[in-house]
SEVEX-421066 format. One line per 10 residues: number of its first residue (from 1); their letters; for each residue x, y, z of N, C-alpha, C. Coordinates in nm, 3 decimals. Example, Ala and Ser with C-alpha at 12.3 -4.5 7.8 and 13.67 -1.06 7.14 Angstrom:
SEVEX-421066
1 = AS = 1.319,-0.569,0.780,1.230,-0.450,0.780,1.320,-0.330,0.780; 1.285,-0.225,0.708,1.367,-0.106,0.714,1.290,0.003,0.787
//
This chain:
SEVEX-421066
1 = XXXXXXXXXX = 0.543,-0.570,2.345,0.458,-0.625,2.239,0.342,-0.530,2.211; 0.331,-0.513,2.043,0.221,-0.414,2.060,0.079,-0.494,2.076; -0.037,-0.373,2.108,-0.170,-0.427,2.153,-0.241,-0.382,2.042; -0.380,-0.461,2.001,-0.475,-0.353,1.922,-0.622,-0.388,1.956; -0.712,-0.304,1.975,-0.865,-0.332,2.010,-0.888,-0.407,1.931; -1.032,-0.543,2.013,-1.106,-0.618,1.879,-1.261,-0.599,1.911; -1.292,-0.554,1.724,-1.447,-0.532,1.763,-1.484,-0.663,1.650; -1.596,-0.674,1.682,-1.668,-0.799,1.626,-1.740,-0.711,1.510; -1.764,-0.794,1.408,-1.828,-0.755,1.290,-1.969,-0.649,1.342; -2.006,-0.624,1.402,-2.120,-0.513,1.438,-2.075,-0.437,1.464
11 = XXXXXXXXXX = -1.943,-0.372,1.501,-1.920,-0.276,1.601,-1.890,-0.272,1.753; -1.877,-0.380,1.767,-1.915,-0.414,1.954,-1.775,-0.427,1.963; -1.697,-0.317,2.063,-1.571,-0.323,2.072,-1.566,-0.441,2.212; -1.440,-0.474,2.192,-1.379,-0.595,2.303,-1.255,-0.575,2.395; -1.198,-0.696,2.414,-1.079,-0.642,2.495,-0.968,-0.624,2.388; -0.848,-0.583,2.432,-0.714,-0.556,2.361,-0.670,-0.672,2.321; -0.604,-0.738,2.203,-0.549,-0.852,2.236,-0.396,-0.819,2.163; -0.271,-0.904,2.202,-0.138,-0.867,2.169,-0.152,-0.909,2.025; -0.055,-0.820,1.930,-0.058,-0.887,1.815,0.120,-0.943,1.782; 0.115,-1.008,1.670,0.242,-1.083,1.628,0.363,-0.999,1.646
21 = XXXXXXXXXX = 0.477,-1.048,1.654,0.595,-0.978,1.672,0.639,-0.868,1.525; 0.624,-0.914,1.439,0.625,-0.838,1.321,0.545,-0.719,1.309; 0.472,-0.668,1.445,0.394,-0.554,1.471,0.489,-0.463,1.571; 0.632,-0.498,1.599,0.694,-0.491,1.684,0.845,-0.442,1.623; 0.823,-0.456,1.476,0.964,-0.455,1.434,1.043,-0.281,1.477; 1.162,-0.288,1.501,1.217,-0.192,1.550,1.235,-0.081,1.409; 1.285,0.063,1.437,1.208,0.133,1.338,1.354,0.155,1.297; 1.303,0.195,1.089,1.471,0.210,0.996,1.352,0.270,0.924; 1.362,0.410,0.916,1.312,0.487,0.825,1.382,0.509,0.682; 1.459,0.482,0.670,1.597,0.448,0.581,1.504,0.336,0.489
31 = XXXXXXXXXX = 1.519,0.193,0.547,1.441,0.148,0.458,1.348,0.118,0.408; 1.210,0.187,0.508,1.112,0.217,0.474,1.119,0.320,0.365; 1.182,0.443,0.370,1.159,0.543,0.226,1.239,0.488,0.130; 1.288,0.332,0.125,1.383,0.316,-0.003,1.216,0.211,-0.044; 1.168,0.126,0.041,1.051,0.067,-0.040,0.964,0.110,-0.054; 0.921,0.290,-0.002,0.784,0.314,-0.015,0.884,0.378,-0.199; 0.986,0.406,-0.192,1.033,0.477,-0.355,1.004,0.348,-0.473; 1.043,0.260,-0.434,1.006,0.077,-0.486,0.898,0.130,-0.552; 0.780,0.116,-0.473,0.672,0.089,-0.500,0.580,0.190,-0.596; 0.677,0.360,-0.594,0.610,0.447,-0.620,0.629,0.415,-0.753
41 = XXXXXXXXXX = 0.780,0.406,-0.824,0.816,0.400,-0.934,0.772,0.276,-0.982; 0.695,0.164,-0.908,0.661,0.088,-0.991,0.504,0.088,-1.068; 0.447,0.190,-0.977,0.304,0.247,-0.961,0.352,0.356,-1.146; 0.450,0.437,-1.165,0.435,0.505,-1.237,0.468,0.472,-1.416; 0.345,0.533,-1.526,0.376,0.417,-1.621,0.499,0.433,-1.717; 0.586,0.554,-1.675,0.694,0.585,-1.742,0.653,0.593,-1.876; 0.562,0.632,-1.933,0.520,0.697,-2.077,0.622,0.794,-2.176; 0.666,0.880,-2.069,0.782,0.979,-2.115,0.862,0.974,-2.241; 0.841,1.008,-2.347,0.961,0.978,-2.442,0.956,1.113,-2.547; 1.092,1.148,-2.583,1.078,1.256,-2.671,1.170,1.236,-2.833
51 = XXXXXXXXXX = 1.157,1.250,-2.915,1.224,1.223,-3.054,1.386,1.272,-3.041; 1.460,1.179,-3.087,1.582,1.223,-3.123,1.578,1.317,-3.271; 1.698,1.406,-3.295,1.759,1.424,-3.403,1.732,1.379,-3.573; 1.728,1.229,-3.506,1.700,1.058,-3.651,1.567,1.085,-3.660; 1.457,1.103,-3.510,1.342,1.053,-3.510,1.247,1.198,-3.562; 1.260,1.286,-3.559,1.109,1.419,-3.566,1.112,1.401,-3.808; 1.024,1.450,-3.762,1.014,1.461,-3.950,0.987,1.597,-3.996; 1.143,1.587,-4.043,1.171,1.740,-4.082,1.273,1.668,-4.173; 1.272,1.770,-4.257,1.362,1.772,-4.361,1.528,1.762,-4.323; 1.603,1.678,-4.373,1.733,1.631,-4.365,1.844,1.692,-4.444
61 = XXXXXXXXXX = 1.772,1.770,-4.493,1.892,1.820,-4.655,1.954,1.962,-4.529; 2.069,2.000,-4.613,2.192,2.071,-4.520,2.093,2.228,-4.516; 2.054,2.288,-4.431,2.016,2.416,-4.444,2.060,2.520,-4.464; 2.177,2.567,-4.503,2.212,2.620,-4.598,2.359,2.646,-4.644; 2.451,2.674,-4.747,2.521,2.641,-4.797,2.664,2.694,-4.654; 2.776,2.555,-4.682,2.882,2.564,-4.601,2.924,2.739,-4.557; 2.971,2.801,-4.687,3.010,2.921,-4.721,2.963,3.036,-4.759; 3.028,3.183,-4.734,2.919,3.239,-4.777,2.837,3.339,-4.732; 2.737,3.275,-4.660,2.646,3.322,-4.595,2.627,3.419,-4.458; 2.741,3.415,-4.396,2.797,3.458,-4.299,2.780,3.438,-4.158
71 = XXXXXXXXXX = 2.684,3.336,-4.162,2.635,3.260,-4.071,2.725,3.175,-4.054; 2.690,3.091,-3.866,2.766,2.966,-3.864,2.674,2.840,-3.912; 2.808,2.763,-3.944,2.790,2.637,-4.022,2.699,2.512,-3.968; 2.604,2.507,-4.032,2.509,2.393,-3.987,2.462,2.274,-4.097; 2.427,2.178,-4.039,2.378,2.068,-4.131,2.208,2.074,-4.110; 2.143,1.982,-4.059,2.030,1.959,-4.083,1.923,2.038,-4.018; 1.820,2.078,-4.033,1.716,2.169,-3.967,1.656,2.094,-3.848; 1.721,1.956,-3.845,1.655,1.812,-3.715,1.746,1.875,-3.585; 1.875,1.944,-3.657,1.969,1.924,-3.518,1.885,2.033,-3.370; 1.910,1.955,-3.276,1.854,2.005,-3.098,1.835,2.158,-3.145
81 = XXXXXXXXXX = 1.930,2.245,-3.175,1.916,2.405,-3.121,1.766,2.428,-3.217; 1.787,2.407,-3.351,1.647,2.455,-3.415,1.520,2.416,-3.333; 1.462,2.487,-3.385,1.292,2.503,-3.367,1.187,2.378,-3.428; 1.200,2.280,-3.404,1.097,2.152,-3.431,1.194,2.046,-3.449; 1.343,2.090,-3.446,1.466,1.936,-3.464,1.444,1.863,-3.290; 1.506,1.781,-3.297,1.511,1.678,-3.206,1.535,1.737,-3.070; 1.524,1.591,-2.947,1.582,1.692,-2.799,1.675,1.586,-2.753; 1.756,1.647,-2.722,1.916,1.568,-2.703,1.899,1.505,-2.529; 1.905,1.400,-2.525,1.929,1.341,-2.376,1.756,1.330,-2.311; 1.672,1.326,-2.408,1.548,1.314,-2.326,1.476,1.193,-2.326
91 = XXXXXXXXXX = 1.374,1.196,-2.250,1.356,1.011,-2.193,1.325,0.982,-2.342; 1.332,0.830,-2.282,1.321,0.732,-2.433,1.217,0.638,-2.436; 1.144,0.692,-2.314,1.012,0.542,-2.272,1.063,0.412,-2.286; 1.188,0.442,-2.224,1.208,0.277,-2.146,1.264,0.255,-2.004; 1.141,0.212,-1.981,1.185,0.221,-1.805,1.252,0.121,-1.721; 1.328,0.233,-1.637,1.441,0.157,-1.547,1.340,0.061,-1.469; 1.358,-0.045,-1.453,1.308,-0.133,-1.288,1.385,-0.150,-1.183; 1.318,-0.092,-1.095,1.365,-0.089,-0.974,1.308,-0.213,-0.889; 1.403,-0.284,-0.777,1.377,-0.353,-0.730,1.418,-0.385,-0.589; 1.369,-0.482,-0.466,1.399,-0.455,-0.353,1.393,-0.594,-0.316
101 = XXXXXXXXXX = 1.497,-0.671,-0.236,1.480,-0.825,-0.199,1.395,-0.797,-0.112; 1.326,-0.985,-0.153,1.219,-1.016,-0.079,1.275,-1.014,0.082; 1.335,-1.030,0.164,1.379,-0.970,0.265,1.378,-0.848,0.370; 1.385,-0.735,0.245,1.370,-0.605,0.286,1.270,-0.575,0.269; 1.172,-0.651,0.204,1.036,-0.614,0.181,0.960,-0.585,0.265; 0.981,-0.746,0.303,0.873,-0.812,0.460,0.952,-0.683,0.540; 1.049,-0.688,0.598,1.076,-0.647,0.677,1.068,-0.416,0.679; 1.040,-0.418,0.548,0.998,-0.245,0.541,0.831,-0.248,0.578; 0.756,-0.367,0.517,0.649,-0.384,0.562,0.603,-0.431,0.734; 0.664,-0.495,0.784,0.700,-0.492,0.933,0.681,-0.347,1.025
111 = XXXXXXXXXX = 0.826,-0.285,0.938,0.808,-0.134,1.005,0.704,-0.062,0.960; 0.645,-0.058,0.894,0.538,0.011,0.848,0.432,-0.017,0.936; 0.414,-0.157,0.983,0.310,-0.188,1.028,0.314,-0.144,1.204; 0.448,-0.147,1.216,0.499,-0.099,1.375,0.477,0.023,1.398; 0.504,0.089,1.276,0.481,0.266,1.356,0.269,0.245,1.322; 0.205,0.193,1.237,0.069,0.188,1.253,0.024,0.173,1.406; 0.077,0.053,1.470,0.056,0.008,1.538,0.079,0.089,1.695; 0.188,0.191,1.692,0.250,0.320,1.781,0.118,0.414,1.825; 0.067,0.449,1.664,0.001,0.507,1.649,-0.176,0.514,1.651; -0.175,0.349,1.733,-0.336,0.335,1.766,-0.430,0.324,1.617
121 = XXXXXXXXXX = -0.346,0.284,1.492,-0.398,0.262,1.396,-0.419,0.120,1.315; -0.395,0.023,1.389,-0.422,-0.101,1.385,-0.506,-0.151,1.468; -0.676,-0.195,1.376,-0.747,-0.237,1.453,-0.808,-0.377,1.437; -0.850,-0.462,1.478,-0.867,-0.614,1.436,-1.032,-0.635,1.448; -1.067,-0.687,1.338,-1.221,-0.715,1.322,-1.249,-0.899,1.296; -1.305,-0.938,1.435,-1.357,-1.059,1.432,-1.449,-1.086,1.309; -1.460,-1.224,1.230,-1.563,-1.279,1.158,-1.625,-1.124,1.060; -1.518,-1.052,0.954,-1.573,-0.977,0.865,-1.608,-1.071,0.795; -1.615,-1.221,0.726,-1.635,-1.222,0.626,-1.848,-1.216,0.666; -1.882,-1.232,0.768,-2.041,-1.214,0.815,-2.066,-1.079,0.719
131 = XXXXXXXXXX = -1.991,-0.987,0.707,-2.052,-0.871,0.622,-2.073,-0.914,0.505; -2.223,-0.870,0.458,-2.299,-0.885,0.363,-2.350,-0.801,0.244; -2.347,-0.683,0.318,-2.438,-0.529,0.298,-2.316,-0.426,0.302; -2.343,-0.345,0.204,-2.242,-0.190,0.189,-2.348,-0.109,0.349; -2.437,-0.145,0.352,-2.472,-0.076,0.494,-2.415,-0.090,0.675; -2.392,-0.227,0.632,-2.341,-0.325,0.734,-2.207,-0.220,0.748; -2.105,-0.287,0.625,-1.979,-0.229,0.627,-1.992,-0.122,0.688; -2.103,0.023,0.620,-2.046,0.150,0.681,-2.055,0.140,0.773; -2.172,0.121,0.840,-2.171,0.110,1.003,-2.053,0.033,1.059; -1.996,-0.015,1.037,-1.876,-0.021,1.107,-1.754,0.077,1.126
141 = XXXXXXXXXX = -1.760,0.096,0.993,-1.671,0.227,1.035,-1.698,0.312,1.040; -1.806,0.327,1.058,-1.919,0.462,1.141,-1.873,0.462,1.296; -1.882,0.297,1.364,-1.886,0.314,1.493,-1.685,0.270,1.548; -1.611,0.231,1.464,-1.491,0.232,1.461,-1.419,0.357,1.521; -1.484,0.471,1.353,-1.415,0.577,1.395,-1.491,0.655,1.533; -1.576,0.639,1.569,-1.681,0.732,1.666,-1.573,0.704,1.786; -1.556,0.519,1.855,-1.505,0.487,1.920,-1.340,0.528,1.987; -1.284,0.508,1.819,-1.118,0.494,1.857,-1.122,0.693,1.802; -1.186,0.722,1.806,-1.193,0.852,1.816,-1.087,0.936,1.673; -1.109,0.861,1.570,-1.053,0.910,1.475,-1.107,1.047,1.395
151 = XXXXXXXXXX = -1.050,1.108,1.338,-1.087,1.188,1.196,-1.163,1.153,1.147; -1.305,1.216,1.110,-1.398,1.191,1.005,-1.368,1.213,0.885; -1.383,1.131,0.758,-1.315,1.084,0.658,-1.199,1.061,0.669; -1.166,1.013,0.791,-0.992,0.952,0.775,-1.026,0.834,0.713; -0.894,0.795,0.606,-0.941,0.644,0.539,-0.858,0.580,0.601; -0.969,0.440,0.561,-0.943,0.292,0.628,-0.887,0.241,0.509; -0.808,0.070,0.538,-0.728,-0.004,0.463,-0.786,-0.156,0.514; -0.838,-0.219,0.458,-0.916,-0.339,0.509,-0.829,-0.452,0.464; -0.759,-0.518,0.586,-0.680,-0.625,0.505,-0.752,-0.763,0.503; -0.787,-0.834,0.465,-0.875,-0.950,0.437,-0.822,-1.114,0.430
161 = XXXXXXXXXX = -0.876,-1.173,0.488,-0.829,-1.322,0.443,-0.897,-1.340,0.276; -0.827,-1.446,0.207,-0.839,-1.453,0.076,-0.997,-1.508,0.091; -1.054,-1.545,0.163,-1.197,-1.591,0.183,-1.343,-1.529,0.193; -1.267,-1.388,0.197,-1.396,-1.332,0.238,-1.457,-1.231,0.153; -1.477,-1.339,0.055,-1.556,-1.276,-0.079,-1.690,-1.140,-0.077; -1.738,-1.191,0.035,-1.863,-1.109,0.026,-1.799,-0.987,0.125; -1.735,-0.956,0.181,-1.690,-0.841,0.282,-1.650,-0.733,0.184; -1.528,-0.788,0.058,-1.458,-0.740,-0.049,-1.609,-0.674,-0.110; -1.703,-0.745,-0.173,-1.800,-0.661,-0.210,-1.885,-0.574,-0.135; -1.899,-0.569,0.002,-1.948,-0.496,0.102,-1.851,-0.379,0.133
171 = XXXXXXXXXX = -1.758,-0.368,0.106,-1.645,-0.285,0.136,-1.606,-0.185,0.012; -1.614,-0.244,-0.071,-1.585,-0.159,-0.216,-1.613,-0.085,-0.261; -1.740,-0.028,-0.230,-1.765,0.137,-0.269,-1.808,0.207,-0.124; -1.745,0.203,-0.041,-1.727,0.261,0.059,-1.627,0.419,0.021; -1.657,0.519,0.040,-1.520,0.622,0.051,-1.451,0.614,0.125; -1.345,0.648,0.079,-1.166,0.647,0.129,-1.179,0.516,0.239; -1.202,0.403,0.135,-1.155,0.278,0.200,-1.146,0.184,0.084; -1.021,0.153,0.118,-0.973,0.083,0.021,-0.994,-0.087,0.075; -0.999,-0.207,-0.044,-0.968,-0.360,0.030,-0.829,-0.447,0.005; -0.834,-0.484,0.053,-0.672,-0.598,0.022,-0.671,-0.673,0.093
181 = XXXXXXXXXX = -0.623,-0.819,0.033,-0.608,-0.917,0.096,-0.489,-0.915,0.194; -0.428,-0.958,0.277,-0.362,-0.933,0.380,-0.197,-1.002,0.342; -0.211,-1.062,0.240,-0.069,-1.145,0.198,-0.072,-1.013,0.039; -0.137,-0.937,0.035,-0.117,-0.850,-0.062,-0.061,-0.701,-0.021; -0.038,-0.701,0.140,-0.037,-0.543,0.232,0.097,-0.573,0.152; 0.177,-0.420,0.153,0.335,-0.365,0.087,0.365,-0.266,0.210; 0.474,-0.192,0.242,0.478,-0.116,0.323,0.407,-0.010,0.210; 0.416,0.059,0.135,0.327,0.183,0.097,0.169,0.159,0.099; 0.073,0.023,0.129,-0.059,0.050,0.104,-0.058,0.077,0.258; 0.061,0.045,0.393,-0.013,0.066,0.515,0.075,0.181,0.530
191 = XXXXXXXXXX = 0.181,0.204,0.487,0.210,0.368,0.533,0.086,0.465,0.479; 0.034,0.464,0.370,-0.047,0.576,0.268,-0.237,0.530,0.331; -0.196,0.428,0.366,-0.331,0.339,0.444,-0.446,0.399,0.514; -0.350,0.487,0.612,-0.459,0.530,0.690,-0.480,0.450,0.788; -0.639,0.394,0.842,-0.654,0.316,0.950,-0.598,0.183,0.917; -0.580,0.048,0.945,-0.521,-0.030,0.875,-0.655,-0.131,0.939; -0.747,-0.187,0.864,-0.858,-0.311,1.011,-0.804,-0.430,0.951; -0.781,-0.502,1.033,-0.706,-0.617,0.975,-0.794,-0.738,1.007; -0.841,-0.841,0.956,-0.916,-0.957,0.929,-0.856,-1.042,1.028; -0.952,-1.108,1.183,-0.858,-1.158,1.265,-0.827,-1.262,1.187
201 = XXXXXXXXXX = -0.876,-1.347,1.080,-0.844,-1.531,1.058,-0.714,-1.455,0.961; -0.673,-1.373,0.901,-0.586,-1.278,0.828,-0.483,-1.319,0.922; -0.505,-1.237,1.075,-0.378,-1.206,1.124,-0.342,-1.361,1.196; -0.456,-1.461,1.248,-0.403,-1.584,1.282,-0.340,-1.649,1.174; -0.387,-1.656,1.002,-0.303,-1.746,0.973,-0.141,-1.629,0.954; -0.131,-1.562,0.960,0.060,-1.514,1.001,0.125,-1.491,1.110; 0.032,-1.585,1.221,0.085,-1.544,1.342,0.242,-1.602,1.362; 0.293,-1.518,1.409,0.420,-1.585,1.475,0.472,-1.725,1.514; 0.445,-1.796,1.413,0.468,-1.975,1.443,0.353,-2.058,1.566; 0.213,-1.952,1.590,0.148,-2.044,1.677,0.072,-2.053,1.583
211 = XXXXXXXXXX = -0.044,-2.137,1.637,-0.124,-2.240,1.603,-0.269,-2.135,1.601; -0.347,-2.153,1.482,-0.456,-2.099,1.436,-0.574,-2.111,1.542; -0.520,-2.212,1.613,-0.676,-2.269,1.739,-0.606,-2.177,1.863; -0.497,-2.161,1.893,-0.397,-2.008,1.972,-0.491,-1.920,1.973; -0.435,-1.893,1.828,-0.467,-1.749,1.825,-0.620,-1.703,1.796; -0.688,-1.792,1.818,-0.885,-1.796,1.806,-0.930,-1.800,1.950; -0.862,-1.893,2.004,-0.900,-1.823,2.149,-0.837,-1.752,2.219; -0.746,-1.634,2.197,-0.692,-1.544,2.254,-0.824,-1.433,2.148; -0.839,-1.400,2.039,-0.948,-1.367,1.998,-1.110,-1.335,2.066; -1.118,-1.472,2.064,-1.261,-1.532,2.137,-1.240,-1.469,2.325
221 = XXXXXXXXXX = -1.120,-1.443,2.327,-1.163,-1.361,2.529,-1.115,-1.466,2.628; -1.019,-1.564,2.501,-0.963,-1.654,2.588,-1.070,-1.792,2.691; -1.164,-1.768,2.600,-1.304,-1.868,2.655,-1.228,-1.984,2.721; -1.131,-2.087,2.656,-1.108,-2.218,2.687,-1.024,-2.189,2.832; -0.926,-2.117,2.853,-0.846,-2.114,3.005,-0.980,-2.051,3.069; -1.087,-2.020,3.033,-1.176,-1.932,3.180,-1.283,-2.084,3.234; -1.297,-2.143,3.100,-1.385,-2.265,3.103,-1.333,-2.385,3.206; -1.146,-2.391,3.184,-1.078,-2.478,3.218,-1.084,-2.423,3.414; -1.032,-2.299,3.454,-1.064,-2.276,3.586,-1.190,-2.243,3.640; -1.311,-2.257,3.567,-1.426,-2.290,3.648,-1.488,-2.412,3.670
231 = X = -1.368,-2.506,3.603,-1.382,-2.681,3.629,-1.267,-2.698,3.757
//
C-alpha cells in the first residue's frame, strides 16, 4: 500500500499515513499514453482548414484553349497544381472526437496517480481550506518543497475538495501551481502535474469504501485508538 507525508496547513510536517488502493493501481503504460493522447487532442482547437478547388476565388473560366497551344490540357486556374488554386486532401476544420470509457479513465487516472505516488510526489495537506492569504499558500510550498526536498520551481497540482473556496483564491496566482478540484484530477493534469498536494477531506471523501470519521482519525495521528488505550 502506498504511503504519503501529512503536513497541516502551516507547514508542520506529520506522520506518513497509507493512502486508498487506487494509489496502488498496478502499472499499463499502454493505457496511460492512450488517455494522456484523449486528453491532448481534446485540449487542441483543431482550427486547421484549407480551401478546396470549389472554395479559393479565382477565376473558373478554362485557362486556355483545349488545342493548339502546345501545352498540356487544363481547365480551371482553381485546380491544386496552379499557384493560388485549391489544396487537395487538406484539413477541413472538422474535428475528429476522440474518446475513452469512463472505465479506462478512472483507471489511467489510478495509474497515473500510482507512479506519483512511487515517486514521493503525492503529498496530503490537512484543513487547506484554513488558507486565506496568497502568503499563507506560498509558505507552504516554500516549506513543502524545502522539506520533501524537491526542485525549486518544480510545480505543484493542488487537488481540492469542492469546498474550499478561499484556498482556490489563495492558490491562484501562485507560479507553476496550478488548482483543481479533486473529482476534476484526469490522468494528464497528474502525469504533467508535477507535485500532486491533495486536500485530506478530498482524499477521505474517495476513500476506498471507509467511512469519512476512518479516515479523519487515521489523519488526526489516530487520536481515538491512543485515547481508547490510555483508558
Amino acid at each position: 500500500m502506498s504511503k504519503a507525508n501529512l503536513y497541516s496547513s502551516k507547514g508542520v510536517k506529520g506522520q506518513g499515513i497509507n493512502l486508498p488502493k487506487s494509489f496502488s493501481e498496478k502499472e499499463n503504460l499502454v493505457l496511460l499514453a492512450q488517455a494522456i493522447r484523449v486528453y491532448e487532442w481534446g485540449m487542441h482547437p483543431g482550427l486547421a482548414k484549407t480551401k478546396s478547388r470549389g472554395e479559393v476565388a479565382i477565376s473558373k473560366i478554362k485557362i486556355w484553349r483545349q488545342k493548339g497551344t502546345g501545352r498540356a490540357r487544363h481547365g480551371a486556374r482553381s485546380a491544386p497544381i496552379f499557384v493560388g488554386g485549391g489544396v487537395t486532401h487538406g484539413p477541413t476544420g472538422v474535428k475528429r472526437k476522440l474518446t475513452l470509457p469512463k472505465k479506462m479513465r478512472n483507471k489511467a487516472l489510478n495509474i497515473a496517480l500510482s507512479q506519483k505516488a512511487k515517486e514521493g510526489k503525492i503529498v496530503v495537506v490537512n484543513k487547506l481550506a484554513s488558507l486565506v492569504k496568497t502568503k499563507e499558500a506560498s509558505a507552504l510550498v516554500a516549506k513543502i518543497t524545502d522539506k520533501e526536498k524537491f526542485n525549486k520551481g518544480e510545480k505543484f497540482t493542488f487537488a481540492l475538495s469542492s469546498e474550499n473556496k478561499s484556498a482556490i483564491l489563495a492558490l491562484r496566482n501562485i507560479k507553476n501551481v496550478s488548482v483543481l478540484r479533486y473529482s476534476d484530477l484526469n490522468a494528464y493534469s497528474v502525469y504533467f502535474g508535477g507535485v500532486i498536494v491533495v486536500d485530506s477531506e478530498a482524499l477521505s471523501s474517495k476513500s476506498d469504501g471507509k467511512s469519512k470519521s476512518e479516515i479523519k482519525d487515521k489523519i488526526a495521528g489516530k487520536k481515538v485508538t491512543q485515547e481508547r488505550k490510555n483508558k
